[in-house]
N, C-alpha and C positions, 0 to 999 in steps of 0.2 A: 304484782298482780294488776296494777293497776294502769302499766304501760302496755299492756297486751291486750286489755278492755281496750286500748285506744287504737290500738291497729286493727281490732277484730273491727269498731266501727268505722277507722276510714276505709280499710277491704269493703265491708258494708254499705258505706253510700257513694263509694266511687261503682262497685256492681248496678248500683240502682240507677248511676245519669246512666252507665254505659246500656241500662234494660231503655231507658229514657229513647237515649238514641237513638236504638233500631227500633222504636215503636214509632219515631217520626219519620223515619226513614220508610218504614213500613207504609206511611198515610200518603206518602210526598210531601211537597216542598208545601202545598196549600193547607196544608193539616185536612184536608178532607178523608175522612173513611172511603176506604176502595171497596168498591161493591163488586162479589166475585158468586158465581154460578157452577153447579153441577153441571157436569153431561145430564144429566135428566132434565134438570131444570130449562136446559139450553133448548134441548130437544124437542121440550112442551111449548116453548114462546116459538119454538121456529114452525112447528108443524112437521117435525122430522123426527126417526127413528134416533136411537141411545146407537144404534151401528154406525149412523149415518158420521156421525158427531163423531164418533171415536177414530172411523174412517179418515172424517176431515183433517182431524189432531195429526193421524198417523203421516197424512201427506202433506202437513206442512201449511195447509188454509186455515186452519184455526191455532191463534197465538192461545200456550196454553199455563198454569205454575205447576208444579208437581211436588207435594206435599208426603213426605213419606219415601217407601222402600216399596218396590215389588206388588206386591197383589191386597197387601194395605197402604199402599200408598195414594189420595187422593189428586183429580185431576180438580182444577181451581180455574175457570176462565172469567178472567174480567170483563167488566162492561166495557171498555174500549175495545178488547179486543173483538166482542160480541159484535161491537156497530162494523169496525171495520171487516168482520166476518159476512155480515150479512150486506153490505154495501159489495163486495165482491162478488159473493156465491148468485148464481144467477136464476130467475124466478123461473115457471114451465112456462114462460113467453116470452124467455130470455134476458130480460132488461134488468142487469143486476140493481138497479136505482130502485128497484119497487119495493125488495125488502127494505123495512125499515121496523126499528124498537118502535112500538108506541109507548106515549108518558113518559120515558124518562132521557 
């Protein structure tokens, strides 16, 4: 009984470096928390429709992670891909430079 208590816990804490692992892999190399955005949320800091957004995703202009299956599956866009979204997409006077995130 008591050699099988001992594999149940190295099974046990080898599970736990390998959760370890993709939790840092998850943050990057810097261990920073990755800061990730709704289509809605996106939509509200840009001043653009949740169509617009979904639009952009579907063509390819918005880098985006997809979470899930099908029709519950979440879209996840990062704040780099956000700066580099908006550094691209160009303002109604043309100059893609003007959008920019404030504060962060």
């Amino acid at each position: 009984m008591g050699s099988s208590t001992n594999r149940n816990r190295k099974r046990h804490d080898r599970r736990r470096k390998d959760r370890r692992k993709r939790s840092l892999k998850a943050t990057g190399s810097d261990r920073r928390p990755i800061v990730v955005y709704s289509v809605a949320e996106v939509s509200k800091m840009c001043g653009i429709s949740e169509s617009t957004v979904r639009r952009d995703i579907k063509a390819g202009r918005l880098r985006v992670a997809r979470t899930g299956a099908g029709a519950n599956g979440r879209i996840l866009i990062s704040h780099d891909a956000l700066e580099e979204y908006l550094n691209v997409r160009p303002t109604s006077d043309g100059d893609p430079g003007a959008n920019r995130l404030g504060g962060q």
